[in-house]
N, C-alpha and C positions, 0 to 999 in steps of 0.2 A: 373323412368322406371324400374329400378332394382327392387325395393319393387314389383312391379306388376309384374314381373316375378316370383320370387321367393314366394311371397303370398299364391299362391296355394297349393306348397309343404311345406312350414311354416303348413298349416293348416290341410293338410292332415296326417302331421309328429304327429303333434298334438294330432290327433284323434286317430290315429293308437298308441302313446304311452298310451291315456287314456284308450283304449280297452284293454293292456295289462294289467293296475297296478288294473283293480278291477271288483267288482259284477256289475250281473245288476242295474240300477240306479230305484230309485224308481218310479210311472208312474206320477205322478206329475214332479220329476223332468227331467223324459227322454222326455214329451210330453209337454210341458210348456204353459197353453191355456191363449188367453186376446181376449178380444173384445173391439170396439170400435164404435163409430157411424161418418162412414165418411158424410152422410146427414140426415136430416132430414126423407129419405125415404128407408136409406142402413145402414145394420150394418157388420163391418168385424170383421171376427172372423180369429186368428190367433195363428197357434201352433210355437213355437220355438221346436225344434227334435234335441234331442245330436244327432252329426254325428254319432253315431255306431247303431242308429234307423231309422227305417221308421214306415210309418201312411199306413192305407189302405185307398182310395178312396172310395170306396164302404159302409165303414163302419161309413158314418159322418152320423147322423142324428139332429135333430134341431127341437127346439119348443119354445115356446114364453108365457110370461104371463106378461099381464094379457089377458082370454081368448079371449076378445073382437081386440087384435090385433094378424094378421099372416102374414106367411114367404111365398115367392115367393119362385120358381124354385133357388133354388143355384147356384153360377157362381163357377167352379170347375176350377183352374188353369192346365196348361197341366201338367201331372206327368208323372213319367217312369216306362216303363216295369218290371216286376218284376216274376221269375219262382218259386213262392212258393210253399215250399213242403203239405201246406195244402189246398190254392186255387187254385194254378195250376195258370195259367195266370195272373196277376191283375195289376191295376196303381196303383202305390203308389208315396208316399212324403219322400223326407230329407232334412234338414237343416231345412225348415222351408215352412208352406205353408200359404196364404191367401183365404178365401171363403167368398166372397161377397154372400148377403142376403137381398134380399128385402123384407122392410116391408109394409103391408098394416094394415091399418084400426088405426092408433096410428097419435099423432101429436104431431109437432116439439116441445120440453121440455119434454115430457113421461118417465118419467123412466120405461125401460122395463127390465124383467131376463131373460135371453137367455139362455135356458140348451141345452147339444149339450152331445152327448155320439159318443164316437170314440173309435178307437183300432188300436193298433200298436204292434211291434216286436223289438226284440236284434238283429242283425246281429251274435249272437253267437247261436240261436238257440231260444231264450226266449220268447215265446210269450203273450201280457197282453191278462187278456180278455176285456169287453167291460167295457171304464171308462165314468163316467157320472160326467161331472162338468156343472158349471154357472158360470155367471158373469153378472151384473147388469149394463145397460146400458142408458146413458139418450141421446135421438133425441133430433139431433140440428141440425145448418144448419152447412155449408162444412169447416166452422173454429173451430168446435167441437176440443179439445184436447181430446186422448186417455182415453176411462173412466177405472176405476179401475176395477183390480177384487176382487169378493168379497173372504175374506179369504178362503172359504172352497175349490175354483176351481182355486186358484194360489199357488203353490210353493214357490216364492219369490213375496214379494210385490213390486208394481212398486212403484219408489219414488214420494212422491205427487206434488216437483219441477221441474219435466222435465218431458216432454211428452216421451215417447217411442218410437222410429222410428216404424213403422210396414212395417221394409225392410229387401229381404235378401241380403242386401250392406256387403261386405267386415268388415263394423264396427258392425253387428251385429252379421256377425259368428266369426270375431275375441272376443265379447263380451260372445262367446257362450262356445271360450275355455275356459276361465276362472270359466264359469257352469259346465261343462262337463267334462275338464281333472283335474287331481291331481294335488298336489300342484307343484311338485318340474318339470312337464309337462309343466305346465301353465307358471313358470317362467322362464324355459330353452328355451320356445317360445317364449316367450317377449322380451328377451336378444338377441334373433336372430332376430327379428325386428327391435331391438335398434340398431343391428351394421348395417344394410341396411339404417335406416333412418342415420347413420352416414355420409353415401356419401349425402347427402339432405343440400342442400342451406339454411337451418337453423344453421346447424352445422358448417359450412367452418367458419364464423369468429370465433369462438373457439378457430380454429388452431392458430392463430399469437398473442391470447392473452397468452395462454398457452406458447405456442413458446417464445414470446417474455420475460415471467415469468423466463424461465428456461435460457434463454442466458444470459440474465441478473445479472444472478446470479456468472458468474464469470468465467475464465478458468477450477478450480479447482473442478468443480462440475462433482460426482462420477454417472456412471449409478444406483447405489443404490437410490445418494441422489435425482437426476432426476427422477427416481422412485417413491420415496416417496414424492415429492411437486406433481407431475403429478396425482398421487393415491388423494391425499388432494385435489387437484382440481375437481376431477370428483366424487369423495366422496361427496362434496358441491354440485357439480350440482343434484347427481341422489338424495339425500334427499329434496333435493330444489323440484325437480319432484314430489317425492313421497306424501310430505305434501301439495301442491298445489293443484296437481291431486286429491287428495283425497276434500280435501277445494272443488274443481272446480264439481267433483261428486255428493255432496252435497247439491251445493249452484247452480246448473245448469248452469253455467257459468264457462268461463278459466278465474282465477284470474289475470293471468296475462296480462287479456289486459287490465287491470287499470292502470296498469303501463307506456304504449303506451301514455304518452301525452308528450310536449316539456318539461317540467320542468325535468322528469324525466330522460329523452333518455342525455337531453342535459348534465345534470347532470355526467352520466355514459359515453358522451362522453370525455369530459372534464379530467377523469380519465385518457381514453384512450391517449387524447393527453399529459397527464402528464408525462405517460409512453413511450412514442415517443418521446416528451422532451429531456427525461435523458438518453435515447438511441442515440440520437447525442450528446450528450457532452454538456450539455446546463447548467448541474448539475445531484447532485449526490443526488439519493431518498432518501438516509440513513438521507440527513440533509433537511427536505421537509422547504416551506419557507411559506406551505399556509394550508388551511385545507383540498381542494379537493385534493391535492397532497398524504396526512398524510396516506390512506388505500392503496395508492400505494407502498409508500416506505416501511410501513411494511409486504406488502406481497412480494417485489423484492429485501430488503436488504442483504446481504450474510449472508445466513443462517440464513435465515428469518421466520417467526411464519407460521406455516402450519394450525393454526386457520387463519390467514389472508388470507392467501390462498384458502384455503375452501372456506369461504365468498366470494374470488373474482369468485371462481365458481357458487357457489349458485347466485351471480348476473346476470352471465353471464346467465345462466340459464333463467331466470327471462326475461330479457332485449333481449338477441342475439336470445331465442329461444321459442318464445312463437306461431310458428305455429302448428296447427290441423294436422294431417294426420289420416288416417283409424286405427293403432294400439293406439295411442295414444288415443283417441275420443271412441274406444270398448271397454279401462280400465275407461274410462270415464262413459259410459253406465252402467258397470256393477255395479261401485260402486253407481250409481244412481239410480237404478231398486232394487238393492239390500243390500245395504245400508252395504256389508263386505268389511270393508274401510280397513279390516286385510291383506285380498289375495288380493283390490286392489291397494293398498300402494304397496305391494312386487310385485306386478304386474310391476308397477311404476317404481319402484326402479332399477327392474333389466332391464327394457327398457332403461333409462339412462346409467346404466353399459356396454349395449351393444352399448349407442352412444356415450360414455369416453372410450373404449377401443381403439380406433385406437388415439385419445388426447393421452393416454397413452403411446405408440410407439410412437406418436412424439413427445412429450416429454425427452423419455430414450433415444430415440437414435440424439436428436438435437442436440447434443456436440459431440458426436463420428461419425458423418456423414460431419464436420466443420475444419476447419483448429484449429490446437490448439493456436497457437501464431502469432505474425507478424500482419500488416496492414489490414489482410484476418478477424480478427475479427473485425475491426471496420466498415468494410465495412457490416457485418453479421449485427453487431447490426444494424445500419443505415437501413438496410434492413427490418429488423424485426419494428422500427420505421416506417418505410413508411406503411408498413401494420397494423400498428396502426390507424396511422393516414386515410388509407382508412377505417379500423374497424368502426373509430367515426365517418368519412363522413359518410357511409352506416347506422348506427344506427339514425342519425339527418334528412337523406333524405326525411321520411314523413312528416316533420313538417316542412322544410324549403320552399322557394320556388324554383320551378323547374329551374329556370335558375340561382339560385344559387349553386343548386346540383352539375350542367353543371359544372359551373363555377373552383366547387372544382374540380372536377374529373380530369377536365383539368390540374389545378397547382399539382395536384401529380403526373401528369404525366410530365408535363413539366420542374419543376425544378429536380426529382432525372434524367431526361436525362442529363442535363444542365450540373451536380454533376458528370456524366458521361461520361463527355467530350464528348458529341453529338455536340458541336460547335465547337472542341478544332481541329487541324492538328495533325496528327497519326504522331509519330517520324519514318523514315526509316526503324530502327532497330527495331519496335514493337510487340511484342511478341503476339502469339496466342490468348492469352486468351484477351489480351489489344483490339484485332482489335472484338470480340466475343462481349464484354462488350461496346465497342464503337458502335455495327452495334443494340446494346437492345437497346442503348439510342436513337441512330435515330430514330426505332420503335417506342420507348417512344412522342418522339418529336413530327414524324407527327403524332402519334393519340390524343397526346396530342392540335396539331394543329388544328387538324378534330374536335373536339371535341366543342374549338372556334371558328373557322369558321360556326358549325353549331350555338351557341350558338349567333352568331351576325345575323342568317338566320334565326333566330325564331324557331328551333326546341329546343325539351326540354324534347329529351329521348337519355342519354350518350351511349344507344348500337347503336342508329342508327341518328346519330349526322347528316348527309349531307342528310336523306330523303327528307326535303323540294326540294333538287335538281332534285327530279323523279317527279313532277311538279303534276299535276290535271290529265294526263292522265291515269298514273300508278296506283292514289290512287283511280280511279270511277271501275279498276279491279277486285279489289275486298275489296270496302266499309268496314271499322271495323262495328261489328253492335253494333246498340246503344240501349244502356238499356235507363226503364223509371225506375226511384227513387222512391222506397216506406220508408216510415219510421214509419210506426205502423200498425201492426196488422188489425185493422180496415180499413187502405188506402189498404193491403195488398188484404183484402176479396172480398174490394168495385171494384180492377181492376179484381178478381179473376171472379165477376160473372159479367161482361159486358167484357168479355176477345171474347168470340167465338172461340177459337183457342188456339192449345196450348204453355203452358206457361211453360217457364223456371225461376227463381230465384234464384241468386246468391248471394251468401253472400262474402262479399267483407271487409277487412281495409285499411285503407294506411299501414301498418305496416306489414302485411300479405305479407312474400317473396312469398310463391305460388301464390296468391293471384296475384300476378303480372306477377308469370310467366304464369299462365291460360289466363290472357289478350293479352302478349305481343305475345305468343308462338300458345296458342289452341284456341282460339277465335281469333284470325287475321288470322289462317288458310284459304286459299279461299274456298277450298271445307266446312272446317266447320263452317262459316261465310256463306254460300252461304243455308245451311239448319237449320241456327238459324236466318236469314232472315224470314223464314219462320211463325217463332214464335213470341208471347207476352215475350219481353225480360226486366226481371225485377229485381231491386239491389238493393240489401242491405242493406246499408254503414252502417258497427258496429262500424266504430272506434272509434266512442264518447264513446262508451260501457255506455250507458243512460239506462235510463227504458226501453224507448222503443225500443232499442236496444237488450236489456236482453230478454224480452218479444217475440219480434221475434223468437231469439234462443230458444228460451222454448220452441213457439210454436213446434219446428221440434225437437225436444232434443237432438240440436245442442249445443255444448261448445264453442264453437266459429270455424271463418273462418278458411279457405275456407270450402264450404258447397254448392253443387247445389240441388235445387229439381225443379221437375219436376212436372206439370198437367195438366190433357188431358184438353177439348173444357171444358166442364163444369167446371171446377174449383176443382174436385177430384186432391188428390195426387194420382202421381205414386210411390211410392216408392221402387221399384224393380228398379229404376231407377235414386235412388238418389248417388250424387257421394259428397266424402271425400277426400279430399287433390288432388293434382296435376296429371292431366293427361295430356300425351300430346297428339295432333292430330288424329292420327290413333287410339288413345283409345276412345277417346273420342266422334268422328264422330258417330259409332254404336250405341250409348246409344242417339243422339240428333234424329238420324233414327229414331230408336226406337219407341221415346216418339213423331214423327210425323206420326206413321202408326196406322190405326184404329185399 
């Protein structure tokens, strides 16, 4: 919710610093044209506009070859007002417009060349005069991917791996700053995306592995030296970002949902519990006894290799945080379209920096906000153990099954109550903090209780463990809605054109936290469950990350989940209406409206 607050001003900040550091841009790259054929009998023609431009309406014109085929009436999207000093009144365009074109007299395979001459202005005064490009386009039916433009009327070539959204989603004007501002603009934005996506449920297990890194390490650890392990930690994850994202731009996919199977999660949790381990007292990592132990003890021994450490970031990287959101996915785009894997590495890089910066503060300050000595740290470590060991639960949850999830969630709650003297009698004489710490274990207890109780009642989601008890009344209130499963391309097309109605598409993993939380949070909403009713509701599932899994995502030049798109009755995308990463309810209800009004 905070990212989508703050997005707007991220973007605007952006625009307004690239205005200041330089010249007009050139008109190929201020007005940036691609065509594509969304049917057999429509072609869209599409400018991306740095924000410190606009297009005029009035000035699009359009013609076709070969002569034996021609263009309908133009569908002209609404634009705004505009008081120019040389037309006086006029509609124009920013960010980016679409104009649909009907073709007649051509059939479906045609390669057709679409020349279109336009004209647009600087916001500082600069006006082009009329630019005349093309782009060669071949009719198909409505699973056509984006055709290319031919070198002389693009700017940047699209990459021939990923389809090009032709949306203007938050992922494509964040994709836009990276065209349009300077370098050191470009990455001071990103850095400020990275610390918003730091409050994001991708990042929270970080904390207790870092945390847990740095307790570990002994009484005698200085704010310096917490410093410098904490820096090595997030040093590892944002290059881990960097090279990935870049890999992932390329290759039109997130690499890292290869990673997403049992052998590996299981792998990395197993770490985690080594490290949990040796935080109650069970042994000491400096002397490990195994070989998944061996990367632990040399990143947690006193004063310990800050190569080891790096790597346990870069894993962490890797494994804890491999979901999609809208900045991430627009560094994505751009080094896909454009293939400068230079500004989107650093893109990258300082995105990560801004989601290691708050790791870093908890890091420096985890020993000086803690008791120094006394029984108060081994209760610390113990603590940082438990959150370990939820770490490894939460990372193994997709691949296990659900009532075994249940199962864990329960014993971490149940035994550190236990440990807590939640069943113990409080002495007369018991001190503040003793009755404080006794009344968390109770808590612990009965949720820990609720948890198994629900798990003996057939439920088999640990936030809402006693639902079975709101019976059949409560749940015909308001119905989860239920998608139908596509899994290639071709089954994709085939419900596309016998849909009559429109269609929503979710892309979905197990592994995917947003992912989960758009299920459990903005799709069980009743209001918005009560107008995705409405629709052809259709899923995903990438987590095998297969061909035709990859294939999908190509199609929408998506890098992976979460991803919704949208299309009206006919099977056309809307993409002015596709969403990236997690929204909740209230955001998200407008855009389902939306994509149900003619």
């Amino acid at each position: 919710m905070l990212m989508r607050l703050l997005l707007p001003l991220l973007l605007w900040l952006a625009a307004g610093f690239s205005l200041a550091a330089g010249e007009p841009l050139e008109p190929e790259q201020a007005f940036r044209f691609s065509a594509r054929a969304i049917d057999s009998r429509t072609i869209e023609a599409r400018w991306q506009i740095d924000p410190a431009y606009y297009m005029y309406r009035e000035k699009f014109k359009f013609a076709l070859e070969p002569a034996t085929a021609t263009l309908g009436a133009p569908a002209f999207p609404k634009g705004e007002i505009h008081d120019d000093e040389s037309f006086g009144k006029v509609e124009t365009y920013r960010n980016e417009v679409k104009i649909l074109l009907p073709v007649e007299g051509a059939a479906p395979g045609d390669t057709l060349t679409l020349k279109v001459s336009s004209q647009g202005c600087w916001d500082k005064g600069v006006c082009y005069p009329p630019m005349p490009q093309q782009a060669k386009v071949t009719l198909a039916a409505a699973s056509a991917t984006p055709a290319s433009d031919t070198a002389s009327s693009a700017a940047v070539p699209p990459a021939p791996t990923a389809a090009t959204p032709a949306a203007a989603d938050e992922t494509s004007q964040i994709a836009g700053i990276l065209k349009g501002a300077s370098f050191w603009v470009a990455i001071a934005t990103f850095f400020g995306f990275g610390l918003l996506l730091s409050f994001t449920p991708c990042v929270f297990p970080m904390v207790p592995i870092l945390s847990g890194i740095i307790v570990n390490h002994g009484h005698a650890v200085t704010h310096a030296r917490a410093f410098t392990l904490s820096t090595a930690y997030v040093l590892g994850m944002a290059l881990t970002y960097a090279a990935v994202g870049v890999a992932a731009g390329f290759s039109g996919t997130l690499l890292s949902a290869a990673l997403q199977n049992a052998w590996v999660l299981g792998g990395f949790a197993l770490v985690f519990v080594a490290l949990a381990l040796s935080m109650f007292g069970f042994y000491e990592l400096q002397l490990p006894s195994g070989l998944q132990s061996r990367l632990s003890a040399t990143a947690n021994k006193q004063g310990g290799s800050l190569g080891a450490i790096a790597l346990m970031g870069a894993l962490s990287a890797l494994i804890v945080g491999p979901c999609v959101a809208a900045p991430l996915a627009g560094a994505l785009l751009y080094i896909a379209q454009t293939r400068d894997a230079w500004l989107g590495g650093w893109a990258l890089f300082s995105l990560a920096l801004g989601m290691g910066a708050p790791l870093i503060l908890v890091g420096v300050f985890s020993r000086s906000l803690l008791p120094k000595t006394g029984p108060w740290m081994n209760a610390v470590s113990r603590f940082f153990g438990v959150l370990l060991l939820a770490t490894a639960l939460w990372l193994v949850s997709p691949v296990i099954p659900a009532w075994l999830n249940m199962l864990g969630w329960a014993a971490l709650m149940i035994v550190p109550a236990i440990y807590m003297h939640a069943l113990d009698p409080l002495a007369a004489n018991a001190s503040g903090w003793q009755r404080l710490w006794k009344g968390v274990g109770v808590a612990l207890l009965i949720g820990g209780g609720a948890v198994l109780v629900g798990l003996l009642g057939g439920a088999r989601d640990p936030l809402q463990p006693l639902s079975f008890l709101r019976g059949g009344a409560a749940a015909a209130v308001a119905p989860a809605p239920t998608f139908q499963r596509v899994a290639s391309v071709a089954e994709l097309d085939e419900r596309l054109k016998s849909a009559g109605r429109p269609v929503m598409l979710d892309f979905y993993a197990d592994w995917c936290v947003s992912c989960k939380e758009m299920e459990k949070f903005t799709f069980a909403d009743p209001k918005v469950a009560a107008q995705m009713g409405r629709m052809l509701l259709l899923k995903a599932d990438v987590t095998a990350n297969n061909e035709d899994d990859k294939a999908l995502l190509k199609r929408f030049g998506l890098f992976g989940p979460p991803g919704i798109i949208f299309f009206d009755a006919k099977g056309v995308e809307r993409p002015e209406l596709r969403v990236v990463g997690y929204q909740p309810p209230g955001q998200f209800l407008p855009t389902v409206e939306r994509s149900l009004a003619n």
